[in-house]
N, C-alpha and C positions, 0 to 999 in steps of 0.2 A: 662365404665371401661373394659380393658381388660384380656381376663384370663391369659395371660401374656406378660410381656415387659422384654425384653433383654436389657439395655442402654448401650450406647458409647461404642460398642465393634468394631471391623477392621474387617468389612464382606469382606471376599472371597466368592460370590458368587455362584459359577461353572457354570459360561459361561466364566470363562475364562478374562472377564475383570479385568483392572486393580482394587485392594483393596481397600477400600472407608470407612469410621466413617461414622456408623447409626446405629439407634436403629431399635427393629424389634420385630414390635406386632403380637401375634396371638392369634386367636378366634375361638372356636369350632375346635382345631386339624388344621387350614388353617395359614397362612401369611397373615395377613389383611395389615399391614404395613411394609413398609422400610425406615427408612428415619429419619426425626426427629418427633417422635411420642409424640404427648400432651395426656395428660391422664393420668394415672397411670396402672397400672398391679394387679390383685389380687397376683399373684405373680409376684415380679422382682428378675432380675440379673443383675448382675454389671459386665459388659463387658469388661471395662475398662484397655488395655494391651492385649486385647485378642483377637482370632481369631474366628471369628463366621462364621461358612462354613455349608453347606448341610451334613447332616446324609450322610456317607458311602453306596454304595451299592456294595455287595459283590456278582457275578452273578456264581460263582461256589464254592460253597458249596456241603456237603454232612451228614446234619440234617435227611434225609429221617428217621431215628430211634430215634434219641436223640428227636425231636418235641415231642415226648412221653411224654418224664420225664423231660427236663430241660424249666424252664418258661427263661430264662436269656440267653438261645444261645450262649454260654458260645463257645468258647472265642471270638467268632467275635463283640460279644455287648462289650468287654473289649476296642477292637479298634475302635470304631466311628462309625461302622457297625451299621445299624439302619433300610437296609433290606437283606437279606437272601434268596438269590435262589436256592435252593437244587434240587437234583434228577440228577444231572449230571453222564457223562461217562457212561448214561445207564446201571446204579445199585438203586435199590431202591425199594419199596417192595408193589407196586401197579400196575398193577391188581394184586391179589395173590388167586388164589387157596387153598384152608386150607391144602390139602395136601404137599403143594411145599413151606411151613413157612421156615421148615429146612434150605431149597435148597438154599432161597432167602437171608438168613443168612448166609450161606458158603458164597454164591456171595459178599456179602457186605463185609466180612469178609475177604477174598483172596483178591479183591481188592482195598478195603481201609483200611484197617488193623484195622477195628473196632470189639473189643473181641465181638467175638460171644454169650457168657456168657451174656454179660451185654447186647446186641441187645436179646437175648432170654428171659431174664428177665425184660426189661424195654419195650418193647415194647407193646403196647395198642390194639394186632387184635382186628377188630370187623367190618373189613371190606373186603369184595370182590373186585369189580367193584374200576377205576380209583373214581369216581363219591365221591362213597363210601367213599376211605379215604379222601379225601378233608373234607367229612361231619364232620369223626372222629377227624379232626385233626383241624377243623374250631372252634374252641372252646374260642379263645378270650383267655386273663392272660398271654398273653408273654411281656417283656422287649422289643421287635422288633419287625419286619412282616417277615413272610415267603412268600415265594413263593414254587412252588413245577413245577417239570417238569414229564413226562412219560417217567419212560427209558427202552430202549429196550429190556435189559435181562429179567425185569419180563415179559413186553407184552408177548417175547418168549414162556418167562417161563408157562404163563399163556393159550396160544392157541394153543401149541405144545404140551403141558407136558413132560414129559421126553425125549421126541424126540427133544425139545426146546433146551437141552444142547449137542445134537449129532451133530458133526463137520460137519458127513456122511451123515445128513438129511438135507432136503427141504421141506419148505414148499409147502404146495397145495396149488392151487388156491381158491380153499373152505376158508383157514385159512388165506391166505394173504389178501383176504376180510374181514374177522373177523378182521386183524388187523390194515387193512383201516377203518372199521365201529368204533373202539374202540376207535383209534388217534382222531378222529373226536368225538367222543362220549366226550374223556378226555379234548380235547381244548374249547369245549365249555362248559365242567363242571368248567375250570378257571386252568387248567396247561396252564403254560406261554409257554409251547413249549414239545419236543420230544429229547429223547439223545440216543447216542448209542458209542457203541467205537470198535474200531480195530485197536487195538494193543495188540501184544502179552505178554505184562508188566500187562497185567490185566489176574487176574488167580482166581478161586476160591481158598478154604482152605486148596483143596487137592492137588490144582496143575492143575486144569484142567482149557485150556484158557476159555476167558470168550463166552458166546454164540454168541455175535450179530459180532463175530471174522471173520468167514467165511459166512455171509449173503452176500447173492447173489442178483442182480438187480435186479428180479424182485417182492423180499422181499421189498426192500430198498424202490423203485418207488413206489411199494404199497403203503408203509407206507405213502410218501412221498405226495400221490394222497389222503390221509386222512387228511392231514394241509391245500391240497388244499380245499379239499371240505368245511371244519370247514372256510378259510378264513382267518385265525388269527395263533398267536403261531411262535415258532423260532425254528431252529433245533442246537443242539451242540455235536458236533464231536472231538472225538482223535484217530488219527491215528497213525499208525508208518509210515506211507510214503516210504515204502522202494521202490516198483517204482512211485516215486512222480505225474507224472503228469495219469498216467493209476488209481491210485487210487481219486485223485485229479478229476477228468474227472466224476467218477460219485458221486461225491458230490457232482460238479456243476449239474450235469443231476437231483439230489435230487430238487433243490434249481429252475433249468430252470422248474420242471413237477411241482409241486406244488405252483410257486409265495413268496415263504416265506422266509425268509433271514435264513443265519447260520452261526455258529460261532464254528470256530476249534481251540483245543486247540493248541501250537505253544509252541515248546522250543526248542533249542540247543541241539543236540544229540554229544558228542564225537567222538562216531563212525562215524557220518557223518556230519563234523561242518560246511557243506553249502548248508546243504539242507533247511533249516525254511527260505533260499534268493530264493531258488524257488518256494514253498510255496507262499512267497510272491508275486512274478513274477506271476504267476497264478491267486493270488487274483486281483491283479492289474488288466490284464483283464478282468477276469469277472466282475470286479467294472465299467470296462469301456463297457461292454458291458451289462451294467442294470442288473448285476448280484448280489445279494446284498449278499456278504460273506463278514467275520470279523475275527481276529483272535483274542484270547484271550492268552493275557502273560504274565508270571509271574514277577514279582518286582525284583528278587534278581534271583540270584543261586538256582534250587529247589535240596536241598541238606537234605541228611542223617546224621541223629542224635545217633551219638554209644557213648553209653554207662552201666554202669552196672546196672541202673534199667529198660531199654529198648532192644530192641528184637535184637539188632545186637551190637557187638563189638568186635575185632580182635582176643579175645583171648577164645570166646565162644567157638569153636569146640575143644579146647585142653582137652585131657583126665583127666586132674587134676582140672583143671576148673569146668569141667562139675560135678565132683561128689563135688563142693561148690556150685554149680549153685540155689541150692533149697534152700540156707541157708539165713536168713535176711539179708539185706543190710549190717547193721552194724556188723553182728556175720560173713559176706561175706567179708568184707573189715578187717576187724580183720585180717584174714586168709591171705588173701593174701597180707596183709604187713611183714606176715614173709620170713623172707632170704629165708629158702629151699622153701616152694611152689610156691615164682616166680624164682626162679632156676628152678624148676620143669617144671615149666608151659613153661619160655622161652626156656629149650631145649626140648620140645615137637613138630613133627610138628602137621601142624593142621589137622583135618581129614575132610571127605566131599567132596565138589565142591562148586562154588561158591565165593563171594568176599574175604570171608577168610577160602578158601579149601587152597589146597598143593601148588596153585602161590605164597599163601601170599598177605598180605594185602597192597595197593597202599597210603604207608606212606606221597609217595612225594605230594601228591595232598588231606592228613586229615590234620586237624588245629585243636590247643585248640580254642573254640567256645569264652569262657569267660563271665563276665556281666560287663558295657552290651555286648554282643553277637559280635563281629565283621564278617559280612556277607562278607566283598571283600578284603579276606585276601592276602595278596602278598607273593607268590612262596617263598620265602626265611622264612616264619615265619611258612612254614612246620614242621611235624611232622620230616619228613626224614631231611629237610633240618637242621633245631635246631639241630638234634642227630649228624651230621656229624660235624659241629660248637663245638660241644660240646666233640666231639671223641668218640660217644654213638652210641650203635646199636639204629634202632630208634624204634625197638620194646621194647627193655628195656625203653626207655622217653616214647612214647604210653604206659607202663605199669602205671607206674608213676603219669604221667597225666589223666589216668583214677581211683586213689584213691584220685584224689584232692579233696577239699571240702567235704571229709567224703565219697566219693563215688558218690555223687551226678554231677561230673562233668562230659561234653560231647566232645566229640570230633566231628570236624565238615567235611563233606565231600562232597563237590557242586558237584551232580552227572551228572544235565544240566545246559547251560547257561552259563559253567565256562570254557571253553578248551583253551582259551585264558591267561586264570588266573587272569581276571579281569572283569568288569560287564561292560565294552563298550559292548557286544552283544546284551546285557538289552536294552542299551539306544538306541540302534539301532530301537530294534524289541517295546521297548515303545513308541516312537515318530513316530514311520511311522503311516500313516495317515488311514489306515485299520486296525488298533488293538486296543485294550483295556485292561487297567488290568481285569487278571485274576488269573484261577489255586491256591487258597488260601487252597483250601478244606478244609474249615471249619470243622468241627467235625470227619473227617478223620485222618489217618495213628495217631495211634497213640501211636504206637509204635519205630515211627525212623524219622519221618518228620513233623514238628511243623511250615507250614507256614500260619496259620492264622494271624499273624501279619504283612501281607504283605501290608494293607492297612496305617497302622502307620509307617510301610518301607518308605512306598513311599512318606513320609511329613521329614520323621528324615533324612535319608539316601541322597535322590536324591536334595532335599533342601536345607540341610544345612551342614551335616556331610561328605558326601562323600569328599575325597582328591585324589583320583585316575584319575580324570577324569571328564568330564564336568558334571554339576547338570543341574536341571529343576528348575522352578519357582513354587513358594508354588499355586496361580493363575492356571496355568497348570496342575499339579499334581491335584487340587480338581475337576476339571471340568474332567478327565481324571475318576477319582474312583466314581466320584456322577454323574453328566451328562451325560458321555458318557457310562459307564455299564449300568445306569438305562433305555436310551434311547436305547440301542441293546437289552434290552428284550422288550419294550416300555412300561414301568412303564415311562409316563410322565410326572406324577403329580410330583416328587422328583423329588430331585437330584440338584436342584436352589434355594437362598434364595431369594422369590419372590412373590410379592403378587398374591395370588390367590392357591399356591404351598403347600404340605404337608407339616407344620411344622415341619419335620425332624431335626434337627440340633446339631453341636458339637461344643462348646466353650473349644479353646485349647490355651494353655498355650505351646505355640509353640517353646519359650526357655526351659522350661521343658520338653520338650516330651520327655522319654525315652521309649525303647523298654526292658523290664526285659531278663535275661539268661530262656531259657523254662525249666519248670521242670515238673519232674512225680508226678501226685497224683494218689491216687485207690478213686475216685468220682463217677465214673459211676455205674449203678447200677451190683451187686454181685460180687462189690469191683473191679471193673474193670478198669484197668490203660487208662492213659494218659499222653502224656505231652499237657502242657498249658505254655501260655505265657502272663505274664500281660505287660502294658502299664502305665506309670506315665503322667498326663501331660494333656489328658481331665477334664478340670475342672467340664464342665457338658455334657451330654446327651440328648438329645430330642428327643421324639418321639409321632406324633400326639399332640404335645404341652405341653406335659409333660414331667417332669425330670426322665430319668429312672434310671440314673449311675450320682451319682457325688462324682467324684475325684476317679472312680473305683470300687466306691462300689455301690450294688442296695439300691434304693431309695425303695422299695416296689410296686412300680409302675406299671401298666403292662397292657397299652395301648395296645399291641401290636396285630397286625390280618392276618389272611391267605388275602395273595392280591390273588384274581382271575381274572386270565387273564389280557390280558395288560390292562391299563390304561390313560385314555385322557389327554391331558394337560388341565389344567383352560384356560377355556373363556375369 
């Protein structure tokens, strides 16, 4: 008997072959079968109508705090996610110093917009050394598996101390040893790899860019000479590229001095809408010269979320505004459906700098979001554009549409990825032959950007919904989110429904699948906001052979375990 059998369900795979009817036994947490299985199941499911695909793997995340306090990984376990690689863009809170706890919480906090509150209360120290929080946090009772990476602001943070966040400092050779001996020390305690970032879009709390900004070669090499020595591990990079191939040039020198592959993240900049084709151009060489880079990209438009229970919306910096601003939602929206306070508010201007200082806000290019949510909105169904249609300033309609639904409604604004005003740049930059989905940031921003659901994007959207433009095949899209992210960190056991393989798996109900409108809750710990997005339409969950989520809800289940370091394929 098996401890369970899935029957006559439509596996997809992810390798990409075409879709095939089989059942699919598994024993002790593995895939014992595919195919037509005799025997029974201590438990079965009934497949039937349904898509039976590999568990999700989501390889940019940012759990490094929430692994604390949430068993359920909340929201990426809502979309089919079933593993979690965190620690990216080189923020995250290992090594740590006990004196630099603060510091390492601004850091997270300026650049992922996780309330520093609820990271100061929820969080579990009890540990130093990379080594160390692996142990703390290898605890067994999650919904999924994590992974964890090393990023560079703590290293910094940790071998430099306060010199760590100085633009003006360098490290000594003394210390860039220390954080060759550590990288090596962490990849063989089981971080999947090393992250770092430079770009200026990453800031702590107070506004200061993040450290690993202005790291110099022979920082970098160092580090870089600590993956080689370890052998193992992957490196993930976001840059701004403003001189594309001069910064470009020593990633690859990262990548040629240590032997280890890496993966940058990669979007559409406005300001420069052809640089992510040089980028490419770049990787392409060094692909072709045994260079192993990858780029990681996102599903949709990575786009901002205004509204009036999250941290940005047009009309925040107006003086009348501002003295409603502390009032509850509903005692907020009361107010401001009176005549005179948005008389008030709209002859106000705004005060500040920034996207909505004294330019004013870029109407022509925000959209009501809606549920479900429409990601690849057309230029004409603008904010600006509706109010002109309509003979309306389009700051009076953006007033408007921000008290729909009792106040709970968003306005949507595709910051990358959209300059065109449509998601061909997506399909571009998802199909070339060097990328991967990425950029979800799970447990991140969570104040204005809600793209954990970009995994259930990439099946609703690119599959079947989209009408602007050409789709992808459901086949393609799974071997794309399971096969190919789980194989660029080399978790190769996942990611295939296949004997031998981690029983991972998601039974979806792929005429069903919707993506929900995201909304704010205060969940996290010391009432600490988010938005979150559910998903309709996984009928079940699997993880190590167990049901964790079915039909969205937890099961109580909670298989789930830190994976250390890559992993083999079955023999």
């Amino acid at each position: 008997m098996h401890d369970l059998v899935i029957r006559g369900g439509t596996v997809v795979d992810g390798t990409g072959r075409q879709r095939y009817r089989a059942d699919v036994a598994v024993d002790d947490g593995r895939i014992t079968a595919v195919g037509e299985v005799d025997g029974s199941g201590r438990r079965q499911l009934d497949a039937d109508g349904l898509i039976v695909a590999p568990g999700f793997v989501d390889i940019h995340t940012h759990y490094d705090g929430q692994v604390s306090w949430d068993p359920l990984m909340t929201p990426s376990s809502w979309h089919g996610v079933t593993t979690v690689v965190m620690g990216n863009c080189g923020v995250g809170f290992a090594p740590a110093d006990p004196a630099r706890h603060d510091w390492l919480i601004s850091l997270m906090e300026g650049v992922e917009d996780i309330p520093g509150t609820a990271l100061a209360e929820g969080i579990t120290w009890g540990w130093e050394s990379f080594p160390e929080y692996l142990d703390t946090i290898d605890t067994g009772g999650r919904a999924i598996d994590v992974a964890a990476q090393l990023p560079h602001g703590a290293l910094r943070a940790y071998v430099m101390g306060e010199r760590g966040a100085d633009h003006e400092e360098a490290p000594t050779a003394e210390e860039i040893a220390v954080m060759r001996r550590l990288v090596r020390e962490a990849i063989e305690a089981g971080a999947l790899g090393f992250t770092s970032s430079r770009t200026r879009n990453h800031r702590t709390r107070d506004g200061a860019l993040t450290p690993s900004l202005t790291a110099g070669s022979g920082e970098l090499l160092g580090i870089a000479t600590g993956l080689g020595d370890a052998g193992a591990g992957v490196f993930e990079f976001v840059a701004d590229f403003r001189d594309v191939d001069e910064e470009f040039a020593l990633l690859r020198a990262m990548v040629e001095t240590s032997g280890r592959p890496m993966s940058i993240s990669l979007a559409q900049s406005p300001l420069w809408p052809d640089q992510w084709r040089r980028v490419l151009e770049l990787m392409e060489k060094a692909d072709a010269d045994g260079v192993p880079m990858r780029a990681q990209v996102p599903a949709r438009a990575i786009g901002l979320l205004f509204g009036l229970e999250g941290s940005l919306h047009p009309f925040l910096t107006r003086p009348t505004y501002r003295r409603l601003a502390d009032l509850a939602l509903a005692d907020r929206v009361a107010a401001l459906r009176e005549p005179a306070v948005k008389a008030a508010i709209l002859a106000e201007r705004p005060e500040g700098r920034g996207m909505f200082g004294a330019v004013g806000a870029p109407f022509d290019r925000m959209f009501e979001l809606g549920d479900p949510p429409d990601y690849e909105p057309a230029p004409e169904s603008s904010v600006a554009a509706r109010a002109a249609a309509m003979g309306r300033d389009a700051e009076d309609l953006a007033y408007d549409l921000l008290l729909g639904d009792d106040g709970h409604a968003l306005l949507y604004y595709p910051a990358l990825n959209y300059a065109e005003g449509n998601l061909d740049v997506a399909y571009q930059m998802l199909t070339h032959p060097l990328t991967v989905p990425g950029l979800s940031d799970g447990g991140a921003h969570c104040g204005v950007i809600c793209d954990g659901s970009f995994p259930t994007y990439l099946v609703t959207h690119w599959t079947r919904d989209r009408a602007r433009g050409e789709r992808l095949s459901l086949e393609w899209v799974v071997k794309a989110q399971a096969h190919d992210t789980a194989a660029l960190v080399g978790l190769n056991d996942r990611g295939v429904v296949a004997e031998g393989m981690k029983a991972d798996l998601n039974l979806i109900d792929v005429d069903r699948l919707t993506i929900r409108a995201p909304r704010i809750v205060h969940d996290l710990p010391a009432g600490g906001r988010r938005l979150v997005q559910r998903a309709e339409g996984y009928v079940a969950t699997v993880v190590a052979g167990e049901v964790v989520l079915a039909e969205g809800q937890p099961t109580g289940a909670l298989p789930g375990q830190l994976v250390r370091g890559a992993q083999p394929a079955p023999v």
